[in-house]
NURO-529307 format. One record per residue (C-alpha): x, y, z; residue in three letters. Coordinates in steps of 0.05 Angstrom, whole numbers, plus 5000, padded with zeros to 4 digits. Last residue first. Layout:
XYZAla/...
This chain:
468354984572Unk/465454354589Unk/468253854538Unk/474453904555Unk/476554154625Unk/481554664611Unk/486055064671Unk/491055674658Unk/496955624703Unk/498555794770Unk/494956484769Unk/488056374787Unk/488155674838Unk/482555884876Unk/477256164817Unk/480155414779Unk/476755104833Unk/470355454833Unk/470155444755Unk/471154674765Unk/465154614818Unk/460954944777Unk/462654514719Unk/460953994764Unk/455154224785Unk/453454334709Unk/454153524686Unk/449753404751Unk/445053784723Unk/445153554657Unk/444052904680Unk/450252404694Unk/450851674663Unk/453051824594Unk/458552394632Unk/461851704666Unk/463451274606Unk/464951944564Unk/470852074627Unk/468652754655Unk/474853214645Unk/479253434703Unk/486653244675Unk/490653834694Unk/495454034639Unk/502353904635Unk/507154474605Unk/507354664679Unk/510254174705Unk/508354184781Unk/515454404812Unk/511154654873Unk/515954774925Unk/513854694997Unk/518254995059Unk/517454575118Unk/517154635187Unk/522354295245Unk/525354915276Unk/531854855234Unk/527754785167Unk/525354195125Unk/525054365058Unk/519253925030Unk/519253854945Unk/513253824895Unk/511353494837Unk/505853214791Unk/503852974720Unk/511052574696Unk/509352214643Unk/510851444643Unk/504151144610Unk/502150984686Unk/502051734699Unk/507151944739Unk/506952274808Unk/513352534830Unk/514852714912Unk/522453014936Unk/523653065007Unk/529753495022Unk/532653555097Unk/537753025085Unk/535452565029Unk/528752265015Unk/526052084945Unk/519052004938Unk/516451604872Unk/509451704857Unk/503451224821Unk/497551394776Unk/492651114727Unk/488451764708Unk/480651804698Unk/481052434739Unk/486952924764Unk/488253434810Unk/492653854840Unk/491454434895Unk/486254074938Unk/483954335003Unk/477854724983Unk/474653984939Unk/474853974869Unk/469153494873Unk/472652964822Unk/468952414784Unk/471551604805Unk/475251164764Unk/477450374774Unk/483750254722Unk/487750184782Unk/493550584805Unk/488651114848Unk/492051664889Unk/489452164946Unk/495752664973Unk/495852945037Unk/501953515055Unk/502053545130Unk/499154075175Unk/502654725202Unk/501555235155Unk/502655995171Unk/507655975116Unk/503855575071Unk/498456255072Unk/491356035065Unk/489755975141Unk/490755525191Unk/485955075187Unk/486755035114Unk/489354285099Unk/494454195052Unk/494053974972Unk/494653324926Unk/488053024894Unk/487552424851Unk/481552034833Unk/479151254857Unk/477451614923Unk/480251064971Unk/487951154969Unk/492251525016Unk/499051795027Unk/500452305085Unk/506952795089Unk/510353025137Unk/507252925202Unk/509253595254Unk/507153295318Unk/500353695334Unk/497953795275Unk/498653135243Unk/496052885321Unk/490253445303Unk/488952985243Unk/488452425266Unk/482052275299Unk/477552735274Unk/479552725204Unk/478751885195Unk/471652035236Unk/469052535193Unk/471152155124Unk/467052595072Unk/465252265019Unk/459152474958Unk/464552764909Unk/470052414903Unk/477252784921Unk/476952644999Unk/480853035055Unk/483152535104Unk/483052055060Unk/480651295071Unk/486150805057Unk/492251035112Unk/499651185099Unk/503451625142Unk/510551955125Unk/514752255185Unk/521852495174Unk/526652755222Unk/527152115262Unk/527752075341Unk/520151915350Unk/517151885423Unk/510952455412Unk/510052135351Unk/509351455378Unk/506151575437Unk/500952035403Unk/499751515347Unk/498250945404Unk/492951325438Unk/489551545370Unk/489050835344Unk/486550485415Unk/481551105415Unk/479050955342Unk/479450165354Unk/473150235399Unk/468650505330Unk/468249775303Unk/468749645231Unk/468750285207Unk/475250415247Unk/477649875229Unk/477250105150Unk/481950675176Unk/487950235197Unk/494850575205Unk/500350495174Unk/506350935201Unk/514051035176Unk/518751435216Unk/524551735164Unk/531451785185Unk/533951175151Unk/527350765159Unk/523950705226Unk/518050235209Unk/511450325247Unk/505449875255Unk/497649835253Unk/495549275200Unk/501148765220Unk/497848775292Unk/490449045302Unk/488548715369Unk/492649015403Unk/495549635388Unk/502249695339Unk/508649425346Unk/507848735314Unk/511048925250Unk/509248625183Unk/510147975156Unk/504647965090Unk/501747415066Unk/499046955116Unk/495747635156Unk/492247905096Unk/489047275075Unk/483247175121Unk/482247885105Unk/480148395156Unk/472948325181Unk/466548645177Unk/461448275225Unk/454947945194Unk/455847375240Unk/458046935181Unk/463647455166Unk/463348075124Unk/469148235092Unk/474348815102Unk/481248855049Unk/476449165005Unk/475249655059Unk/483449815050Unk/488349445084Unk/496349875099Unk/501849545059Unk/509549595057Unk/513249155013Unk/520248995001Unk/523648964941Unk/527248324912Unk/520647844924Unk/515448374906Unk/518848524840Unk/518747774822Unk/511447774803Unk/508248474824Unk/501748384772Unk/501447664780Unk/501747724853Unk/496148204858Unk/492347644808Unk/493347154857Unk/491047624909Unk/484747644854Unk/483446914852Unk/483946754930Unk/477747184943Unk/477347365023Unk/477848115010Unk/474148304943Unk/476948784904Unk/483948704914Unk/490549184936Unk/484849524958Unk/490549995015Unk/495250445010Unk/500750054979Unk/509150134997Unk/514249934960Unk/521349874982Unk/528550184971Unk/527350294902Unk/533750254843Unk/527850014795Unk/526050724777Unk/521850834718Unk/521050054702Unk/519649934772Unk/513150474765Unk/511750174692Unk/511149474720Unk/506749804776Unk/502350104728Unk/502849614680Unk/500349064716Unk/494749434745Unk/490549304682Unk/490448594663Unk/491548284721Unk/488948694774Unk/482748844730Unk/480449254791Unk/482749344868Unk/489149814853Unk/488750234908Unk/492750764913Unk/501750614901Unk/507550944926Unk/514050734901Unk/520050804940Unk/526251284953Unk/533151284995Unk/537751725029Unk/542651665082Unk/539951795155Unk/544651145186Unk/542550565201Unk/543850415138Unk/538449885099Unk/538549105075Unk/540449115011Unk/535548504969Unk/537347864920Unk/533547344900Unk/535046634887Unk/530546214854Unk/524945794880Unk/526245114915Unk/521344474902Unk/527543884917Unk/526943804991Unk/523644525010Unk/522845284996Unk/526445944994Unk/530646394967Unk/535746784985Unk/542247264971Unk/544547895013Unk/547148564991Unk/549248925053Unk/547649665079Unk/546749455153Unk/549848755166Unk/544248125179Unk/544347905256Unk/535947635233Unk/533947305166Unk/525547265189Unk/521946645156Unk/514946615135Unk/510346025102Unk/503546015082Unk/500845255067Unk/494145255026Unk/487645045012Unk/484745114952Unk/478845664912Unk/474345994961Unk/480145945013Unk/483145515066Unk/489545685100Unk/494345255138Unk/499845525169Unk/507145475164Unk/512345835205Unk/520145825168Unk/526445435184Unk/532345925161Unk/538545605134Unk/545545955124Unk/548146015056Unk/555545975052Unk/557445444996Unk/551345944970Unk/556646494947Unk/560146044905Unk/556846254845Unk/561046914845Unk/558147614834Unk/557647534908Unk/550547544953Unk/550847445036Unk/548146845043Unk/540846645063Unk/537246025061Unk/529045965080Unk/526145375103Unk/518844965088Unk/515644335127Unk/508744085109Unk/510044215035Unk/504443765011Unk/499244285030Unk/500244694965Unk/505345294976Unk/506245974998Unk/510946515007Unk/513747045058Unk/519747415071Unk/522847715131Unk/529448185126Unk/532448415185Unk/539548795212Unk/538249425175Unk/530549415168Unk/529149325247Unk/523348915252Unk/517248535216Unk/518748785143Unk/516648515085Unk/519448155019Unk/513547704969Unk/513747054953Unk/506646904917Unk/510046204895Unk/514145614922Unk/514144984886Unk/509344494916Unk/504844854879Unk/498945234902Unk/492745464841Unk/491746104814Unk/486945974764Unk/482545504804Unk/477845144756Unk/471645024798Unk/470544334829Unk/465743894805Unk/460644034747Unk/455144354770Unk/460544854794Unk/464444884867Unk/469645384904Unk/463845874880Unk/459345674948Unk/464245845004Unk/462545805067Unk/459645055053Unk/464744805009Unk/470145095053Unk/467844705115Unk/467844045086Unk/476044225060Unk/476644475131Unk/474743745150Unk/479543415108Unk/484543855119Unk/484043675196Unk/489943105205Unk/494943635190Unk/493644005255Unk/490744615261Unk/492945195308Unk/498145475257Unk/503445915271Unk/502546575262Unk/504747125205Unk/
């Protein structure tokens, strides 16, 4: 988060400004209702990283523009009251933001000389608006284990149909380490409404675990000049590392987590302007090639491998995945494809033993749903499913479980890592549960009949490879 370059005197003006850039912020009648609307009392606080998670801990949060001045207190937490006689006060960076729908105050704060594997106590906010206190464990630096949520996009009806994903995925395991998004958090980038409808969903989860998120296209608008992008928004809300190439800070970044490398990097950038591919690749080489943890887990938005049929993302693939290759990455989460897909890459043959690529996995959390095109690579699929995955790591065991947003466990699989650095894979895919590959009715009405038979082709194709895990049914088309 940066510090603002406009001075209080200029709301007025940026007020003018939004009118005119923004055409919704007004109705016949006046101003539009704002459903979302800043408080003095602090709101949309959500826990990131910016450095080292054992000895860090930022946290941002926003307010209306009457809080020109904002703090954070800290103390490290008791089951006693008395723990904030020994709060310590943080003065945090405020900016001004206008959007479609208000103008703003963002505010961040960094606790840093915090103890490794401590429970700590904050909150935040200023004069007499202060929120409540929250409590978070900052991490070992040590390799000890830990898990978090993985969530793909969940862009649509965030409000009243993403909630329960992610308050299902806390409800399932709410002893998380951090949470981490892969991008269309929201549907439209530079809309106030629906990242106030992200932090409806979240609420206080967001503000006791924290969050890792890499932008999706969504998270892209077109400017004035007809140029795509990122978010006016993104940067206020989240504090995210700085580590990453010019030019594309909190959006590229690492995070070395208890043995395990963490890596966002930004595929709708490349989209926007093909010179950030090189700047990308460059820095991933340095910081693989340089990486003292065991572990390595990438997040981007656009796959890969893709599950929809109709996308293909050449220049995603080109770039990164010989680096995957190359370096031994783990394990690669990604969103984009509104469908689920979880398999390998075949480069290198069939055989897992003569594999050398990462696991990728393609997830959707939202309600928004896409048709499968049981693509080579894939091994486990699903459509028309609300997803998310917990991923435990411990040792030389990764363990991955995608749920269905109704609580039922759909997918699995475990990475051994071995002495010389590969893994050994374990499907535990249960298999009482079948795949869910049917044509949703509000999709199949829209399809011709030959459409409705490619895929079926498609399906036989796919079920062909996979002969012998388990006996596949697509209703309806069989």
């Amino acid at each position: 988060m940066k510090y603002s370059h406009f001075f209080f005197f200029c709301l007025g003006a940026a007020l003018v400004v939004a009118l005119l850039i923004y055409p919704s912020f007004t109705t016949d009648e006046g101003l539009a209702a704002d459903p979302f609307p800043p408080q003095p009392m602090p709101g949309r606080i959500i826990l990131s990283w910016s450095d080292d998670p054992a000895t860090t801990q930022s946290v941002t949060w926003r307010t209306d523009v009457s809080i020109k001045e904002a703090f954070a207190e800290i103390a490290p937490a008791s089951p006693s009251p008395d723990f904030r006689d020994d709060a310590k006060k943080v003065k945090a960076a405020t900016e001004l933001l206008v959007t479609d729908n208000n103008a703003a105050h963002f505010h961040s704060a960094t606790f840093t000389g915090l103890q490794p594997e401590t429970m700590y106590a904050y909150r935040v906010g200023s004069g007499e608006y202060w929120s409540e206190w929250f409590q978070f464990t900052t991490a070992s630096r040590e390799e000890k284990p830990f898990t978090f949520l993985y969530f793909g996009d969940a862009q649509n009806e965030i409000k009243s149909m993403w909630s329960r994903c992610i308050r299902q995925a806390y409800s399932t395991m709410p002893d998380v380490d951090f949470l981490l998004h892969a991008g269309d958090l929201i549907n439209r980038a530079n809309r106030d409404e629906e990242w106030g409808e992200w932090f409806y969903a979240g609420g206080w989860i967001y503000g006791m675990k924290p969050n890792i998120a890499t932008p999706g296209n969504h998270e892209y608008a077109r400017n004035l000049l007809g140029q795509r992008t990122l978010s006016d928004l993104w940067r206020p809300t989240f504090t995210l590392p700085l580590n990453g190439p010019e030019g594309l800070e909190e959006t590229v970044f690492y995070i070395d987590y208890q043995g395990t490398r963490l890596i966002s990097l930004n595929t709708p950038a490349i989209y926007a302007d093909k010179a950030t591919i090189q700047a990308q690749e460059a820095w991933l080489d340095s910081i693989l090639q340089n990486n003292p943890n065991r572990w390595v887990i990438v997040t981007h938005h656009h796959p890969v491998y893709s599950t929809a049929k109709g996308r293909d993302n050449e220049e995603v693939r080109e770039a990164f995945q010989p680096l995957y290759e190359k370096y031994g990455v783990d394990l690669v989460l990604q969103g984009h494809d509104h469908s689920y897909g979880r398999g390998y890459n075949l480069n290198f043959g069939s055989s897992r033993k003569k594999d050398k690529g990462p696991i990728y996995v393609v997830s959707v959390s939202g309600p928004k749903m896409y048709n499968l095109n049981f693509e080579d690579w894939m091994e486990r699929a699903a459509s028309n499913t609300q997803l998310y995955q917990i991923i435990k790591v411990d040792g030389d065991c990764l363990v991955y479980e995608a749920y269905t947003t109704t609580g039922e466990l759909y997918d699995a699989f475990e990475l051994r890592k071995r002495k010389n650095g590969t893994n050994k894979f374990i499907d535990n895919a249960p298999e009482e549960v079948p795949e869910i590959i049917s044509i949703p009715e509000r999709l199949r009405v829209k399809m011709s009949e030959k459409e409705i038979e490619e895929y079926r082709q498609r399906f036989e194709e796919y079920k062909a490879r996979n002969k012998g895990r388990k006996e596949l049914k697509v209703e309806g088309l069989e």
